[in-house]
N, C-alpha and C positions, 0 to 999 in steps of 0.2 A: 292325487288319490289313485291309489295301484286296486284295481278290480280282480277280485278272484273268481277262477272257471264256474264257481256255484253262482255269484251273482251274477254271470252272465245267465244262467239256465234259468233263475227266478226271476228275471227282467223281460226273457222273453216269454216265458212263463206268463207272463202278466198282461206280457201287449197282446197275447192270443186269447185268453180270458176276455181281456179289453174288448176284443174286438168283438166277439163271441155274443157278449152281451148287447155290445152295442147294436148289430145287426137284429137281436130278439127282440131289443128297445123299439127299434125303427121298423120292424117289417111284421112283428109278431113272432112266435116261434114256427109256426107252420111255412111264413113268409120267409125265417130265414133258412130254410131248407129245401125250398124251391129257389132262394137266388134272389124274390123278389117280393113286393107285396102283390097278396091275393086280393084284385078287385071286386071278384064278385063269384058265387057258389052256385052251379046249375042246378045239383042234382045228385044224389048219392042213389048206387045201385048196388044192391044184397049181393053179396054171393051165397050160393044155394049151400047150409051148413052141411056139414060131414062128419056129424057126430060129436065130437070136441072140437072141430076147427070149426072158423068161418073167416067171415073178412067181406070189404067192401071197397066199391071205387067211389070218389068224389071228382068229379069236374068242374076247374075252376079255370078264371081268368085270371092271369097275371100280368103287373106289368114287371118288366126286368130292365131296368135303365132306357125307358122311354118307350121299350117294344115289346105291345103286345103278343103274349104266348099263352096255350094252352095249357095246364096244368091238370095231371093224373093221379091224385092220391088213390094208390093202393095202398088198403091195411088190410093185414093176415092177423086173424088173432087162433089162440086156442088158449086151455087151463090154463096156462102159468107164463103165455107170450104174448106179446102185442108187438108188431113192428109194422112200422110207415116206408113205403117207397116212393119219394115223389117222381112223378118221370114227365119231364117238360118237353111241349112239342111246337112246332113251327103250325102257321094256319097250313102250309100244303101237308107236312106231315099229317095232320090231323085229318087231312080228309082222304090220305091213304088209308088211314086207320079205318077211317069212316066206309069205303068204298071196301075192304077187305072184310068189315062185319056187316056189311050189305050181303056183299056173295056168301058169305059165310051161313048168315040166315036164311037165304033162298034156295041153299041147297040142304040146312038140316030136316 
């Protein structure tokens, strides 16, 4: 059986789909763009709109193949956008972050 350049492209085509889905199967879709599944939600915090924009953070826990990580949903929304950035951190990361909006609010 002689395979032509195009079924290679729709084969791999297939096994990234594949996977694509499978990981949304197993982690949820939120889960599979952090990496991992989300074990649990602390807390979502507004951000102050701006007319047509706004957006919000969520903090969550994740695990990622055994180890426990922090988890940052930022959404930026406005009229006609929505877009998710997840941004995952280590427990010491998280508490740089934490200690930089400590100082950050005792000086504004």
């Amino acid at each position: 059986m002689n395979f032509q350049p195009e079924q290679f492209f729709w084969v791999f085509f297939a096994l990234v789909v594949g996977y694509m889905f499978y990981q949304v199967a197993t982690k949820g879709f939120k889960g599979a763009i952090f990496g991992g599944q989300i074990e649990k939600t602390y807390g979502t915090i507004e951000q102050e709109a701006t007319g047509i924009t706004g957006g919000r953070l969520k903090v969550h826990r994740l695990n990622i193949k055994g180890t426990r990580k922090i988890g940052i949903e930022v959404v930026f929304t406005s009229w006609l956008s929505w877009q998710m950035l997840p941004v995952k951190l280590s427990k010491e990361n998280a508490r740089r972050l934490i200690e930089a909006l400590t100082a950050a609010v005792a000086d504004a």
